[in-house]
C-alpha positions in Angstrom: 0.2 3.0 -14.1 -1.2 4.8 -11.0 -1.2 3.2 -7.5 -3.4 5.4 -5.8 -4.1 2.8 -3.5 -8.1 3.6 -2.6 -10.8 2.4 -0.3 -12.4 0.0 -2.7 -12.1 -1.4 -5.9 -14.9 -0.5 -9.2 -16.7 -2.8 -11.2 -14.8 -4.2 -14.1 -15.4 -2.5 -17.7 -16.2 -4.6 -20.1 -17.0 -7.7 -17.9 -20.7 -9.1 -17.2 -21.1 -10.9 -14.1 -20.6 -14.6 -15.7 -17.0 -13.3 -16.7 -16.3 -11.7 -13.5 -17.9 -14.9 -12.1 -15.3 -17.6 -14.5 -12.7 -15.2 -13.4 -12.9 -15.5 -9.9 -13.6 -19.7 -10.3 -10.4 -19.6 -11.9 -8.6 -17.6 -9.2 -9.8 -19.3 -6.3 -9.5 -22.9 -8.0 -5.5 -21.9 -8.3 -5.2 -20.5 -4.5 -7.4 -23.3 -2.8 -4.2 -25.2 -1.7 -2.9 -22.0 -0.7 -5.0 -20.8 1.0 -5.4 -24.2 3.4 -2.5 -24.2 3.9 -1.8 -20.9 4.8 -4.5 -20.7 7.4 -3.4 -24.4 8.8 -0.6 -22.1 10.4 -3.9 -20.0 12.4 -3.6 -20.4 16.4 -4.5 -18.2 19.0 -0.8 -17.6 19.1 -0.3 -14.0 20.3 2.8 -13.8 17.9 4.4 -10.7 17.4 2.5 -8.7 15.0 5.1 -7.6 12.7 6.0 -10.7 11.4 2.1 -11.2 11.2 2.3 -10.8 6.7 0.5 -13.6 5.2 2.6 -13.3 2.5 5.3 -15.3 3.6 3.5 -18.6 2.9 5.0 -18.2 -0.4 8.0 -16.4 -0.1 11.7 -16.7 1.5 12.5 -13.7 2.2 11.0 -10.7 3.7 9.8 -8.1 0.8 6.0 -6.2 1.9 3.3 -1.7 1.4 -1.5 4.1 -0.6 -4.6 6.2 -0.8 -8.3 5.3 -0.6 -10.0 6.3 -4.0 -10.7 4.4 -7.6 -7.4 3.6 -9.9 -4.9 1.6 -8.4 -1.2 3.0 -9.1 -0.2 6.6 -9.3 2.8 6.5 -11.4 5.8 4.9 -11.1 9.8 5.5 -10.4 12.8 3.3 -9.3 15.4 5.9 -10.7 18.3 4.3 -11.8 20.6 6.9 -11.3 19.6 6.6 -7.3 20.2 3.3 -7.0 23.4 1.9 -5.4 25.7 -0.1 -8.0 26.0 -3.6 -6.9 27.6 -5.2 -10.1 31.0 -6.7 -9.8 33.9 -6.7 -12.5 33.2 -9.9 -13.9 29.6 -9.1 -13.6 27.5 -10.1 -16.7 26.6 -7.0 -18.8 22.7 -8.0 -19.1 20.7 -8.5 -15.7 18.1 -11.2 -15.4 14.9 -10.0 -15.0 14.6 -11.2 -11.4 17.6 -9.0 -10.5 16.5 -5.7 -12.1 13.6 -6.1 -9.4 10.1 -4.8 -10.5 9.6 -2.7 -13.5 8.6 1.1 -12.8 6.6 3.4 -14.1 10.1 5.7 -14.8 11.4 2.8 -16.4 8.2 2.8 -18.9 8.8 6.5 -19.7 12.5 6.0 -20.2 11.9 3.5 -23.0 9.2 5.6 -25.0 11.2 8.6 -24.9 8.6 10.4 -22.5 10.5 10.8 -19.1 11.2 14.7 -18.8 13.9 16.4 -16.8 12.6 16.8 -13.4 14.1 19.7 -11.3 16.4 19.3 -8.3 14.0 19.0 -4.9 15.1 21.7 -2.6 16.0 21.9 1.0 13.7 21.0 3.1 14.1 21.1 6.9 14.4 17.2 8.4 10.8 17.4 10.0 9.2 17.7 6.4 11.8 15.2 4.8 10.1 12.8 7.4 6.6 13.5 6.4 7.9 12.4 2.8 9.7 9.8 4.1 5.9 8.4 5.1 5.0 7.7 1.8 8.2 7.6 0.2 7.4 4.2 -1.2 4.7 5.0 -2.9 6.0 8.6 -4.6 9.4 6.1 -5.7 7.2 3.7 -7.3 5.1 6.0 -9.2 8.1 7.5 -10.6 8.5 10.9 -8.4 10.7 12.4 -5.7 10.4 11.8 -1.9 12.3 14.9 -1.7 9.5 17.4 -3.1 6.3 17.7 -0.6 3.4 15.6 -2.5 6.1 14.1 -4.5 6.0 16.2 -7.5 7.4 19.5 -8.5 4.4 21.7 -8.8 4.5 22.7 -12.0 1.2 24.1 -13.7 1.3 20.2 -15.6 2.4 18.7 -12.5 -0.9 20.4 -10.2 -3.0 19.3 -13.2 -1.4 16.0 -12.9 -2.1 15.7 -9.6 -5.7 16.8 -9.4 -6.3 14.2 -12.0 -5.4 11.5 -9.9 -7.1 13.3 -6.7 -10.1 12.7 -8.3 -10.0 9.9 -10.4 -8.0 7.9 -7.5 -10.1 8.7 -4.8 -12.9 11.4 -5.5 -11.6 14.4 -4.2 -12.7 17.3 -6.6 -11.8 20.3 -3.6 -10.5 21.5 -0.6 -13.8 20.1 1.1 -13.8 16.5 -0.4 -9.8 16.6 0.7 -10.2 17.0 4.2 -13.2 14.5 4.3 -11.2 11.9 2.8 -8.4 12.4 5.5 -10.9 12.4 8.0 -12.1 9.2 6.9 -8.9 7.5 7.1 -8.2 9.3 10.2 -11.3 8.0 12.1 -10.8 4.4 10.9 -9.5 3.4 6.9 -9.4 0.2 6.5 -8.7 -0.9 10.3 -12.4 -0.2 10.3 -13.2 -2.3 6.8 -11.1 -5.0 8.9 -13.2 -4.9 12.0 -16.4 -5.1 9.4 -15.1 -8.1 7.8 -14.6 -10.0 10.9 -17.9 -8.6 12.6 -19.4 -10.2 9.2 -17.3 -13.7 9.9 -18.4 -14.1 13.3 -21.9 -13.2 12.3 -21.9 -15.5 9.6 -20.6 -18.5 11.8 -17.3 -18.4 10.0 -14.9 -17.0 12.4 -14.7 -20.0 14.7 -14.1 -22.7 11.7 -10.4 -24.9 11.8 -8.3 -23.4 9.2 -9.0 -25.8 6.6 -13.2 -25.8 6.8 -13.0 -22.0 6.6 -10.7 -22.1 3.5 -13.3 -24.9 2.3 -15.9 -22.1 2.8 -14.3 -19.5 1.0 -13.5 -21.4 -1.7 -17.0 -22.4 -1.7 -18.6 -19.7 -1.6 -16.2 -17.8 -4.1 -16.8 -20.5 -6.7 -21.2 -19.7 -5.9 -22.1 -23.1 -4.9 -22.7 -21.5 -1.4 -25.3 -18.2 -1.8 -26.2 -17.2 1.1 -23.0 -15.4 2.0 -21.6 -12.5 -0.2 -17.7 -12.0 0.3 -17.8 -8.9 -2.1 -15.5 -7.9 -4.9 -12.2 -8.8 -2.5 -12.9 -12.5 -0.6 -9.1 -12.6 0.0 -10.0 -9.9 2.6 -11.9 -12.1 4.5 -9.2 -14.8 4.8 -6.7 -11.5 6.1 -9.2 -10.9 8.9 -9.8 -14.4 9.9 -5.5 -14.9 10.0 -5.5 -11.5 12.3 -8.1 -12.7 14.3 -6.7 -16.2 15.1 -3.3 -14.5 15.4 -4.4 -11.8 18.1 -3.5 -8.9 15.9 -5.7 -6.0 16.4 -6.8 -4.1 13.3 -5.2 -0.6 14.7 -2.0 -2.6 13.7 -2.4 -2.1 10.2 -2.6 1.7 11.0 0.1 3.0 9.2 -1.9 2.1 6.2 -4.1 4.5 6.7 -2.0 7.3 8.9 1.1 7.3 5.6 -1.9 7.9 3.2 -3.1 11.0 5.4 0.4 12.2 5.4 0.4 11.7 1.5 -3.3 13.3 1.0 -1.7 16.3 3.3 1.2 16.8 0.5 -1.2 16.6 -2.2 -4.0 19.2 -1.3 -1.2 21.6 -0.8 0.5 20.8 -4.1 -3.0 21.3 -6.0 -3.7 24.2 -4.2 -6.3 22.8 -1.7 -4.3 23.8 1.9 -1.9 26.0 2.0 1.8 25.0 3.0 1.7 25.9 6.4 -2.0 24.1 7.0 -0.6 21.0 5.5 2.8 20.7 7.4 0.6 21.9 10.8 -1.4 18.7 9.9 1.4 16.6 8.8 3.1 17.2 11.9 0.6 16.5 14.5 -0.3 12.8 12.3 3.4 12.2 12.1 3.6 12.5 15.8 1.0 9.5 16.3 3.1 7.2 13.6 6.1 7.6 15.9 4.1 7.0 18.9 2.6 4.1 17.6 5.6 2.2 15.7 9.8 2.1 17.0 10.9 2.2 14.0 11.3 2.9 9.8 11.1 -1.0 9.3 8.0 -1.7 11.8 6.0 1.2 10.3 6.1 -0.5 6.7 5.7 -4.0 7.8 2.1 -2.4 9.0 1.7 -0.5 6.2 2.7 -2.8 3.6 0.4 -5.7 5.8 -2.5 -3.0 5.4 -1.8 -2.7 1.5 -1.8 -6.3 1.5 -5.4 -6.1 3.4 -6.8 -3.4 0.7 -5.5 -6.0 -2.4 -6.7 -8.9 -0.4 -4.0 -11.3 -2.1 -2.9 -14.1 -0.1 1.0 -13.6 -0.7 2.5 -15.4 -3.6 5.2 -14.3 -5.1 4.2 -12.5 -8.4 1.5 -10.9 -5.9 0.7 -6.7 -5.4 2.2 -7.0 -2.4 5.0 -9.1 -2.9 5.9 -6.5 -5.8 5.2 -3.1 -3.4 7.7 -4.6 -0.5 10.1 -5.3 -3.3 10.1 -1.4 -4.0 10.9 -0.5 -0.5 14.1 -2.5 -0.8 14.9 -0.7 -3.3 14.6 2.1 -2.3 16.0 1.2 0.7 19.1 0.4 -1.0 19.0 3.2 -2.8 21.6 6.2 -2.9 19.3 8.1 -1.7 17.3 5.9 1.2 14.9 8.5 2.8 14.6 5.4 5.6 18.5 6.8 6.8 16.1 9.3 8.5 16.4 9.1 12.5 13.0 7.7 13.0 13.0 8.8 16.7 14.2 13.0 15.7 12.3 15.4 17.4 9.6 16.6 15.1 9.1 20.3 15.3 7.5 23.1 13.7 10.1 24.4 11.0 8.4 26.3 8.2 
């Protein structure tokens, strides 16, 4: 499992375009009522953005969060030894499955014998630990440490490791491909893909629709009874960017999407080899400085995040969703033992290597 979290999805192996075409029949069919009545909520409301997620439509509590590229993990850890005990004397000795939470990628490893001994992080001044903390989520979830820059130790199999994914999760082969990714991201991500899709809506005479005739469209057009209009590989991007735009949330909101995954790229050229530490922090710094600028806090910073991971999926929300499953990481690792969010979000970041 990787979740590299890149700028578009591939075609499917081993799928010709009537399977791909009964698959997403059989998809949309099951989220039609969803998706009206999701959307029936859509006002010009100017609604505070952060509690914008279209996800909750199908859940009851708040749980929402990678790179632009191709595959879409990048490993996997919830490490048990890190997480705080919660069980109780009389406690049952077996969990339910809905208690243990999400099954990582360390968990995997664990059971087949293949999880090896990973070194003790070392100390790192509190500016870097911040950087980490940017993309914390996603190193937890893919089984590595927050603590280590680029969320490995950079072992000779690690760098491989790691230049692996590069290039399989988002293309980058070199120094030269690295920095144009993260300039990409920098100059737009997905709050650009965003302002396409609703561009696209309004152009196509879908953007001013009530609620339920544009999820009557979608689901039209999705099933191919309506031609004329391609929604791509990801339609549920479309319904995102109709919800923001009747919502009055501006695409830059979904920002720290983008600006985490810079941090991230910045900690993984230097652990293959691609900038050298000082480069990367330089850079890490002055992007970290524009995160704190542009959110007030840990918590508001992955609500974007996690609501511009839920843009790149395009799911609507339910509960056995991407999304729903990446914000139930963050609470764990929030709850963690060792919660990089403890952080002061508002420290003065400085120059410390």
């Amino acid at each position: 499992m990787n979740r590299q979290g890149r700028g578009g999805r591939g075609t499917k192996n081993g799928e010709g375009r009537s399977g791909e075409k009964r698959t997403r029949r059989a998809v949309w069919a099951m989220m039609g009522i969803l998706l009206v009545l999701l959307l029936a909520g859509c006002g010009k409301s100017e609604e505070t953005a952060g509690n914008a997620g279209v996800q909750e439509t199908a859940k009851t509590e708040e749980t929402e969060a990678s790179e632009p590229g191709a595959a879409k993990t990048e490993e996997t850890e919830a490490s048990e030894s890190g997480m705080e005990g919660t069980e109780e004397a009389d406690a049952p000795e077996e969990e339910t499955a809905e208690e243990k939470g999400p099954v990582t990628m360390a968990d995997l490893l664990r059971e087949n014998g293949n999880m090896s001994n990973a070194a003790e992080a070392p100390e790192l001044p509190e500016t870097i630990l911040w950087f980490n903390a940017t993309y914390a989520c996603i190193t937890y979830c893919n089984g590595w440490d927050w603590r280590w820059v680029g969320g490995q130790e950079p072992t000779e199999e690690n760098v491989e490791i790691q230049k692996y994914l590069l290039y399989s999760g988002w293309n980058i082969l070199d120094r030269e491909s690295g920095i144009e990714t993260v300039n990409k991201l920098l100059q737009g991500g997905h709050r650009a893909e965003c302002k396409k899709c609703m561009d696209q809506l309004q152009e196509w005479g879908l953007m001013d629709l009530d609620p339920t005739s544009f999820g009557e469209e979608v689901i039209s057009i999705t099933e191919g009874e309506r031609t004329d209009i391609d929604l791509g590989d990801v339609p549920g991007r479309y319904v995102l960017a109709y919800y923001m735009y009747h919502k009055g949330i501006d695409t830059e909101y979904m920002a720290a999407w983008d600006l985490c995954r810079v941090n991230q790229l910045y900690g993984k050229l230097y652990l293959c080899g691609f900038m050298d530490y000082e480069e990367a922090m330089d850079a890490s710094l002055e992007n970290s400085l524009r995160l704190q600028e542009m959110y007030d806090s840990w918590d508001e910073m992955m609500e974007a995040y996690l609501f511009g991971y839920q843009f790149w999926q395009g799911d609507l929300g339910s509960e056995d969703s991407e999304t729903a499953e990446m914000r139930r990481y963050y609470e764990m690792l929030k709850n963690s033992n060792d919660n990089p969010y403890e952080l002061d979000w508002n420290m003065e970041l400085k120059k410390s290597w």
